[in-house]
Backbone as JSON, one array per atom type, in Angstrom:
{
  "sequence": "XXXXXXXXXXXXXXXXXXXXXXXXXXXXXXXXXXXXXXXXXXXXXXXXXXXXXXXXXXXXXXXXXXXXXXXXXXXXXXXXXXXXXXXXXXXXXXXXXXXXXXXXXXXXXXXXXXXXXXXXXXXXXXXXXXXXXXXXXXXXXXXXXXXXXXXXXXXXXXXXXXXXXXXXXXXXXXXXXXXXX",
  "N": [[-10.78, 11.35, 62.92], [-9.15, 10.68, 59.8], [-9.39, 11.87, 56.73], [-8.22, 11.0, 53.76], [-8.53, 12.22, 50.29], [-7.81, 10.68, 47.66], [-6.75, 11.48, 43.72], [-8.79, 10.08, 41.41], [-8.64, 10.17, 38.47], [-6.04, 10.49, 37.74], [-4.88, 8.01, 39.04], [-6.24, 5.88, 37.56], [-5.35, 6.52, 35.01], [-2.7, 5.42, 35.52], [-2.73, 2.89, 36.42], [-4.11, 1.52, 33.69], [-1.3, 2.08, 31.95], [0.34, 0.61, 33.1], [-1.09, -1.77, 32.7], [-1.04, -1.87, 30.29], [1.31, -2.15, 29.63], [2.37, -4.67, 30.32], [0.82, -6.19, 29.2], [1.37, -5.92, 26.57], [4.0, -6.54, 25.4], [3.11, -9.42, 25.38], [0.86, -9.79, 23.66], [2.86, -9.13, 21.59], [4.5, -11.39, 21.39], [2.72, -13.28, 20.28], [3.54, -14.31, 17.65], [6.56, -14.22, 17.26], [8.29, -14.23, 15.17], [7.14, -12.31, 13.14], [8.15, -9.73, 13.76], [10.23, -10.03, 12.69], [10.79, -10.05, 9.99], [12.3, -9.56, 7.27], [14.95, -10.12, 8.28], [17.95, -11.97, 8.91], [18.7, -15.53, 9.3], [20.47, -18.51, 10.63], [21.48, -21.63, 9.97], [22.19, -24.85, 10.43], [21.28, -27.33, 9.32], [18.28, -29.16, 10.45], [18.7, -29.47, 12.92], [19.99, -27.54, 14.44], [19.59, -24.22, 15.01], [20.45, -20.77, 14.49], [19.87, -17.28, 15.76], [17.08, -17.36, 15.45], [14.25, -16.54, 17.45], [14.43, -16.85, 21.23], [13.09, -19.89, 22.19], [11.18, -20.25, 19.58], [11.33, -22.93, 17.32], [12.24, -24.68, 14.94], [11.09, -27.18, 12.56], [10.71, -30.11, 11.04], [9.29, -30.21, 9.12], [8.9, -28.39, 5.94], [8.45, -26.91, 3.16], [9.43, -26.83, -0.32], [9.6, -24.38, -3.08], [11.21, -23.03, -4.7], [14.77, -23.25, -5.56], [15.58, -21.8, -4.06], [13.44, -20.72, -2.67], [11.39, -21.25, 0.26], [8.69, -22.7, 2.27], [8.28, -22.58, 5.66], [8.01, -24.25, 8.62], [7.62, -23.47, 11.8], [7.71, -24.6, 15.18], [5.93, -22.6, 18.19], [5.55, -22.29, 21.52], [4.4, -24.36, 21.55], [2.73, -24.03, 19.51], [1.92, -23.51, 15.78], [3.96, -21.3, 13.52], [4.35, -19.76, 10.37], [6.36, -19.96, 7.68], [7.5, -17.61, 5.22], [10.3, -18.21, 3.21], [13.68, -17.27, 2.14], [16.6, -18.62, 0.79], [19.42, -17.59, 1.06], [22.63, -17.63, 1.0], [24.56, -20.56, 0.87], [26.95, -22.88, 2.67], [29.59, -24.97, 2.89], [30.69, -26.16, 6.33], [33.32, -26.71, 8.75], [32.39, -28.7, 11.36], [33.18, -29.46, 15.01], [35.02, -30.72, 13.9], [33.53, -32.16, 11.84], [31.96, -32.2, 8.87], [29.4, -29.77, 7.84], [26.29, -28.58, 6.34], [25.58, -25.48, 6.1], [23.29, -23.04, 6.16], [22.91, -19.86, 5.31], [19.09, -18.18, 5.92], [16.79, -15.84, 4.97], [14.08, -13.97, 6.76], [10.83, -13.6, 4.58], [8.32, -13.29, 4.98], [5.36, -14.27, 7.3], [3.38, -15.93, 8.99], [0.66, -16.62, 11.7], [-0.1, -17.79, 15.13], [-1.05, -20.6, 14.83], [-2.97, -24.19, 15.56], [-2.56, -26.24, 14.05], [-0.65, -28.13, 11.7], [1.26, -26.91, 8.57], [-0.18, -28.01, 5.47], [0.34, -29.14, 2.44], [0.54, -30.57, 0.08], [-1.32, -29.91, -2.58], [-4.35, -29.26, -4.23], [-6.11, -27.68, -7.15], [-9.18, -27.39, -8.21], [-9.44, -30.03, -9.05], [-6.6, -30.7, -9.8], [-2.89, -30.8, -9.48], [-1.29, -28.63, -7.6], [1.38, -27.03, -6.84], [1.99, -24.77, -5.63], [0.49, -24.1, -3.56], [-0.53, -23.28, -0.17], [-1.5, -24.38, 2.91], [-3.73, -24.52, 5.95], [-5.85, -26.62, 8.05], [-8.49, -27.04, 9.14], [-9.35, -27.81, 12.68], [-11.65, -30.72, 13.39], [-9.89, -32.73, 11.35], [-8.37, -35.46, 11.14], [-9.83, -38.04, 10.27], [-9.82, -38.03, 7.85], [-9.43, -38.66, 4.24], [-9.01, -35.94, 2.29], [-8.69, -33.05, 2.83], [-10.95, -30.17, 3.33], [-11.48, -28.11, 4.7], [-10.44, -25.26, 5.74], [-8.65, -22.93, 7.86], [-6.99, -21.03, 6.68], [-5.9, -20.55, 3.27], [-3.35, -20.25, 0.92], [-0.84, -18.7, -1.78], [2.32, -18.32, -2.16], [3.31, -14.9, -3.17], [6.41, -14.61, -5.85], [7.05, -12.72, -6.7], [6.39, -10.51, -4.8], [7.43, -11.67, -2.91], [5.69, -12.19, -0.39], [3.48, -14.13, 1.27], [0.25, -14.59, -0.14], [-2.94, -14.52, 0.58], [-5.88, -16.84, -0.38], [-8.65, -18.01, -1.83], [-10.79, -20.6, -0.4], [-11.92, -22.19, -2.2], [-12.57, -24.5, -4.38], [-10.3, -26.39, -3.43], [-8.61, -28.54, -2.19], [-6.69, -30.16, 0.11], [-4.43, -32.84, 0.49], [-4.19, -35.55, 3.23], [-1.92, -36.24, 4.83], [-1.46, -37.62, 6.68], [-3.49, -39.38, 7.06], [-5.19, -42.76, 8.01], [-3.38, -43.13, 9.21], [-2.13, -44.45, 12.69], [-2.01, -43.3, 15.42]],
  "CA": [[-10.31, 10.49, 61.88], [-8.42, 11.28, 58.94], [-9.6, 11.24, 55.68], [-7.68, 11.36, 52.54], [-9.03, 11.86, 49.02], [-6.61, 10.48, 45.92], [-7.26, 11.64, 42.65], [-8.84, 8.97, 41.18], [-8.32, 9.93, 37.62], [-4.64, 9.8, 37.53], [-4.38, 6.63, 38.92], [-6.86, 4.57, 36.25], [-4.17, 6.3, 34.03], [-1.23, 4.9, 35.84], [-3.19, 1.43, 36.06], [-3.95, 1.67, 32.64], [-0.61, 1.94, 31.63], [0.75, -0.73, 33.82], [-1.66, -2.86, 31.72], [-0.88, -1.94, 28.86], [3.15, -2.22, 29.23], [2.47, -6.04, 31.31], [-0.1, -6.77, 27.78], [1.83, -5.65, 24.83], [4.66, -8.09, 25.2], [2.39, -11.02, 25.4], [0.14, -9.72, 22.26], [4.17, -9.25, 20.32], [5.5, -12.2, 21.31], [2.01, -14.34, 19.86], [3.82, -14.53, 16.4], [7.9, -13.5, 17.53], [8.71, -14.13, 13.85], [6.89, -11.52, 12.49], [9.18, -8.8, 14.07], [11.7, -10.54, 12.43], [10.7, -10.16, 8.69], [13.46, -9.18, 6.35], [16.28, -10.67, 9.23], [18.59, -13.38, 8.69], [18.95, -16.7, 10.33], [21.79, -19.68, 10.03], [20.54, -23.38, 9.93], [22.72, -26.28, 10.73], [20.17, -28.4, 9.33], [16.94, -28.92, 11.49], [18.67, -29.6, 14.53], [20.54, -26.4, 15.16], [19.4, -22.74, 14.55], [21.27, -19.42, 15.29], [19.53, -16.26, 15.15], [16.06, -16.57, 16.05], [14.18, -15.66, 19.02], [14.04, -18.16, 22.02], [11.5, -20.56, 22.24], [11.06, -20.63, 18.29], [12.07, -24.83, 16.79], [11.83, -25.05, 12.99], [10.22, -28.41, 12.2], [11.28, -30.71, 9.96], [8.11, -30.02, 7.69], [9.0, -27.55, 4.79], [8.23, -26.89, 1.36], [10.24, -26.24, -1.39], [8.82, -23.7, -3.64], [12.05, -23.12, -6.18], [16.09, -23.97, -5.14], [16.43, -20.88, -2.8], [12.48, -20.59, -1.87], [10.83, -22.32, 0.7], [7.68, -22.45, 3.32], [9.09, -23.55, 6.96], [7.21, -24.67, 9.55], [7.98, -23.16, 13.08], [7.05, -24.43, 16.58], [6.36, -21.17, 19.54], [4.4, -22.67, 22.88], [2.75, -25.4, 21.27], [1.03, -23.38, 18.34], [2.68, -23.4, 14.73], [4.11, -20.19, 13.05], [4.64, -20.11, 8.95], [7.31, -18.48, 7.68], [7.92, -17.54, 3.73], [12.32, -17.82, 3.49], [15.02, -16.97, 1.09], [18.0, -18.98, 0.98], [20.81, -16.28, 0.61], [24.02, -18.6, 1.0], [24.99, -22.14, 1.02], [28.65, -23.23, 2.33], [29.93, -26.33, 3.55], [31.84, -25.53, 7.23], [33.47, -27.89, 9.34], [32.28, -28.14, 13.28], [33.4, -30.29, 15.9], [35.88, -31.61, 12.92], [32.91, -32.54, 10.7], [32.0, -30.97, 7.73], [28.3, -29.34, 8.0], [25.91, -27.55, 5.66], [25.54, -23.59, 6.96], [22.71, -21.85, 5.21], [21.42, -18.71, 5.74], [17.69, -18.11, 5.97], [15.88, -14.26, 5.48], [12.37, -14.15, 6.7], [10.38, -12.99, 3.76], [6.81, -12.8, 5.57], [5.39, -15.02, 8.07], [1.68, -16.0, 9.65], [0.29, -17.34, 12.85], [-0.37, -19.11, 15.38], [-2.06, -21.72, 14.55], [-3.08, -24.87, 16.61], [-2.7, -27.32, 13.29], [0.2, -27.79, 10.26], [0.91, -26.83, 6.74], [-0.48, -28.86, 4.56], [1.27, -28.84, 1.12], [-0.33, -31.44, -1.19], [-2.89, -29.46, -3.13], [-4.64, -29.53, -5.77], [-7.11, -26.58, -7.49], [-10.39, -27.58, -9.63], [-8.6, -31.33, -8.99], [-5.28, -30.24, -10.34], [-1.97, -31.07, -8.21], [-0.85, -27.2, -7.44], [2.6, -26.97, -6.03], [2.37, -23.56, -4.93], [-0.68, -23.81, -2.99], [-0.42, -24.3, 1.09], [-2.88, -24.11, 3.82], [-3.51, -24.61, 7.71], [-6.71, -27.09, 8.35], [-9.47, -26.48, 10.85], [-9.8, -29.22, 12.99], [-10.46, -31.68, 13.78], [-9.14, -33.2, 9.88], [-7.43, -36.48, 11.2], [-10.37, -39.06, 9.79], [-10.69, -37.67, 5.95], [-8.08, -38.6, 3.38], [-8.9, -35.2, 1.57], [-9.32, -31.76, 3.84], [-11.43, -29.09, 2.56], [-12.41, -26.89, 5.35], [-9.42, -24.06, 6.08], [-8.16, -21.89, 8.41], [-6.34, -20.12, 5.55], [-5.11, -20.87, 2.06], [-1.98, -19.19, 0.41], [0.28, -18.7, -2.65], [3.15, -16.84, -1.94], [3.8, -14.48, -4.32], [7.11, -15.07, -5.78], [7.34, -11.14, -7.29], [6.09, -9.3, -3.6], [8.02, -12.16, -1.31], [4.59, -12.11, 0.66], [2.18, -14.75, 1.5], [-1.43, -13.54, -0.44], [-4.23, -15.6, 1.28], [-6.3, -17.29, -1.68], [-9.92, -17.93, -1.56], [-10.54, -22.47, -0.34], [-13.03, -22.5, -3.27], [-12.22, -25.58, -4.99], [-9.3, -27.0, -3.17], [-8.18, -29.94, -1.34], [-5.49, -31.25, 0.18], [-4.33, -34.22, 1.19], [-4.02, -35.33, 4.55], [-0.48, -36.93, 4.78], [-1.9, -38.54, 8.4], [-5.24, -40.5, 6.97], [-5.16, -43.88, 7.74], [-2.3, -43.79, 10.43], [-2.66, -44.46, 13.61], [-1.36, -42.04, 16.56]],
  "C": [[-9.88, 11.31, 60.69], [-8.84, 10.87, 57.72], [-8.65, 12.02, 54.54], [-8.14, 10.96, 50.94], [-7.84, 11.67, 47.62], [-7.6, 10.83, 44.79], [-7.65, 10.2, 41.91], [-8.75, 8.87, 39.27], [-6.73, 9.46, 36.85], [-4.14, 8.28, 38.33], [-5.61, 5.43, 38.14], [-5.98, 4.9, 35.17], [-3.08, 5.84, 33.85], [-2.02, 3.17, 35.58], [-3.43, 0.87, 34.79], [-2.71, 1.45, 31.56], [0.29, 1.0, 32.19], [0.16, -1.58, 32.93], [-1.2, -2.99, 30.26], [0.62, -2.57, 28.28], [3.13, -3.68, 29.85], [1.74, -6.58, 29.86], [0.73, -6.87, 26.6], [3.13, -6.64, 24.74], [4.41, -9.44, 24.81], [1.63, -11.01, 23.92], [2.01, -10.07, 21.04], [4.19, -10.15, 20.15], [4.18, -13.61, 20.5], [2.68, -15.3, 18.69], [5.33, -14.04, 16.71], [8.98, -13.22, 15.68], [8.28, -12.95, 12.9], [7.68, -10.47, 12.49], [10.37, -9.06, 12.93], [11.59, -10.69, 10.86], [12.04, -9.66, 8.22], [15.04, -9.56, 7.24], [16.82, -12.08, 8.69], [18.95, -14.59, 9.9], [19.88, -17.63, 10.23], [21.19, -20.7, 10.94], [22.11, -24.41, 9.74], [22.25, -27.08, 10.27], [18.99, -28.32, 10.22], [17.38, -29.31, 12.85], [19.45, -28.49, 15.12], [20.49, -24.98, 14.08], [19.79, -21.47, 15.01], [20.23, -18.47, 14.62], [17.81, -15.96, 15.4], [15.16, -17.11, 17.36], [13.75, -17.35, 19.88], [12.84, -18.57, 21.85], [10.82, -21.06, 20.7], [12.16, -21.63, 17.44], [11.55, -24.31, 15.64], [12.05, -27.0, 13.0], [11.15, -29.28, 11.22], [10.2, -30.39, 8.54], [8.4, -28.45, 7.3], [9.26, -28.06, 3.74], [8.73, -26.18, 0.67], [9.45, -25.28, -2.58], [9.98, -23.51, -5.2], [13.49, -23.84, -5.46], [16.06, -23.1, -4.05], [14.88, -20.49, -2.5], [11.57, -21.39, -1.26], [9.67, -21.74, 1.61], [8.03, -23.31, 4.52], [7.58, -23.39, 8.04], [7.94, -24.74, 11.38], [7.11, -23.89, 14.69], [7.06, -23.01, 17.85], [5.12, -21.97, 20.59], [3.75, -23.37, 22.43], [1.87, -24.68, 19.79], [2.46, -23.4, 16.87], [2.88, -21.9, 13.85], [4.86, -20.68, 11.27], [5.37, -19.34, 8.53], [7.54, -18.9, 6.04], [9.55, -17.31, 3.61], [12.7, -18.17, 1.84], [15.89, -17.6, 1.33], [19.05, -18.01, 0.23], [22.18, -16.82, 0.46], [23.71, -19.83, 1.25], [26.24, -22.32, 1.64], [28.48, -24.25, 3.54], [31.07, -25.74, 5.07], [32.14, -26.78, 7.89], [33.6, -27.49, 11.35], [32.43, -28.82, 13.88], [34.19, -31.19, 14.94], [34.88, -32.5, 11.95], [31.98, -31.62, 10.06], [29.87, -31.17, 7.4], [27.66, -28.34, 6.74], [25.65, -26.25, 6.56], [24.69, -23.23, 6.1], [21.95, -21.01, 5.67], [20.02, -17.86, 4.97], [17.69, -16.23, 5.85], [14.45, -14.66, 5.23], [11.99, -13.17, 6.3], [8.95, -12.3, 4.49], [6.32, -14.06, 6.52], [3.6, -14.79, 8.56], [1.85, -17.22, 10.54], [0.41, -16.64, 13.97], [-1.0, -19.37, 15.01], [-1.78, -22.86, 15.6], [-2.9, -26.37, 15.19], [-0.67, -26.68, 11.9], [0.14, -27.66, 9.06], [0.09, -28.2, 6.32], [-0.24, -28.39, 2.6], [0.88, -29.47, 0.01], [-1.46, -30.93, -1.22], [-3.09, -29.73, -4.14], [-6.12, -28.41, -5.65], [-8.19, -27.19, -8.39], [-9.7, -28.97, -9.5], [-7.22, -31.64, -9.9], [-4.21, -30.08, -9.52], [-1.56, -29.19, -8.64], [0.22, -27.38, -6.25], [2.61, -25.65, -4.86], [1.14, -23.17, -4.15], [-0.24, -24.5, -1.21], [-1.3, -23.94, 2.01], [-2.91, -25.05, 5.29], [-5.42, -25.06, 8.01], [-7.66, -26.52, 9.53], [-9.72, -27.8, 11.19], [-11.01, -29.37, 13.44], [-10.64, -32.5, 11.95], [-8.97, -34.55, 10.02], [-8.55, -37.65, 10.39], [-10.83, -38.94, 8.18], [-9.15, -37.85, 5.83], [-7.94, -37.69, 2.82], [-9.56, -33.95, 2.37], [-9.53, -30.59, 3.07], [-12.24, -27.82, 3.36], [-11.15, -26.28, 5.96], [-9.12, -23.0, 6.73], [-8.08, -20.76, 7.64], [-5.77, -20.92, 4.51], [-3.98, -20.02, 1.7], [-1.18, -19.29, -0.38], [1.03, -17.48, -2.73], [3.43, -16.75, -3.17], [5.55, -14.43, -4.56], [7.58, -13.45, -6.3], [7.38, -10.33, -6.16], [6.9, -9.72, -2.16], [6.93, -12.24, -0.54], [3.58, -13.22, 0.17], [1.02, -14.49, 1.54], [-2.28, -14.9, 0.36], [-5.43, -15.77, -0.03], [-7.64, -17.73, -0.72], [-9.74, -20.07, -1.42], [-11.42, -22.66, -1.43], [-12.24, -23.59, -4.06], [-11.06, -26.12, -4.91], [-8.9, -27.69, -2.15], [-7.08, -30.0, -0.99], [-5.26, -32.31, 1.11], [-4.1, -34.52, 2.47], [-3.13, -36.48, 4.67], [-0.78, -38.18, 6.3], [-3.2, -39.25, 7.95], [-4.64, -41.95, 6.95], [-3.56, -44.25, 8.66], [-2.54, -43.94, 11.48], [-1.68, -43.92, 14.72], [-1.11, -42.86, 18.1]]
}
């Protein structure tokens, strides 16, 4: 009989690296927006988006922060991605012979997944705070006022970046209390 001995260290390094190159796609692609910081996007409105990566819907839920800064609200596989954007242009175009807004988006900074949505009505020390937004821990749906947080956040409007703020004395509202699903 014939026996043959393989090195068995070079192949946990080849297996190894098989794993690693079959893994690291799947870890990128958790958040595909992040890659995509400082890139531009073009918006049709919320029903048609050029520019970023398959599989990523923008929501109808976003928050206005000034005229040209906003907080959007992404769908990827079911989980929600947050994205801090710049409006860089405006112009009216005309498509299929009717006349469309065009604006393009740059993603400032961005966080997630998450398994829940913004939530935008805050308030600090019981003070309405515009610039305050945050991502619930569920389950939320039976309180009119949610105070337990994933994450809080006021993007800074000087760094372009979403700082994460401490939940110490802040609420917000829960736009879904008292509806029924």
């Amino acid at each position: 009989m014939f026996s043959i001995e393989l090195p068995v260290k070079p192949l946990k390094v080849m297996a190894l690296a098989i794993v690693s190159a079959l893994i690291s796609p799947l870890i990128a692609s958790a958040n595909p927006l992040e890659m995509m910081e400082g890139w531009v996007y073009t918006s049709f409105g919320f029903s048609e988006n050029q520019g970023l990566p398959e599989g990523v819907f923008q929501t109808i839920s976003s928050s206005s922060i000034d005229d040209n800064l906003t907080i959007t609200e992404h769908l990827y596989n079911d989980q929600v991605i947050v994205s801090f954007e710049e409006l860089l242009m405006e112009r009216q175009v005309t498509r299929d012979g009717v006349i469309v807004d065009e604006q393009f988006w740059e993603i400032l900074d961005t966080a997630g997944p998450f398994s829940t949505g913004i939530q935008s009505v805050c308030q600090m020390n019981g003070q309405d705070d515009s610039g305050i937004f945050a991502i619930a821990k569920p389950p939320y749906i039976d309180v009119k006022w949610i105070t337990d947080f994933q994450v809080v956040w006021r993007p800074n409007l000087v760094t372009k970046q979403l700082e994460q703020i401490p939940s110490d004395n802040i609420r917000c509202l829960n736009i879904h209390y008292g509806y029924d699903s």
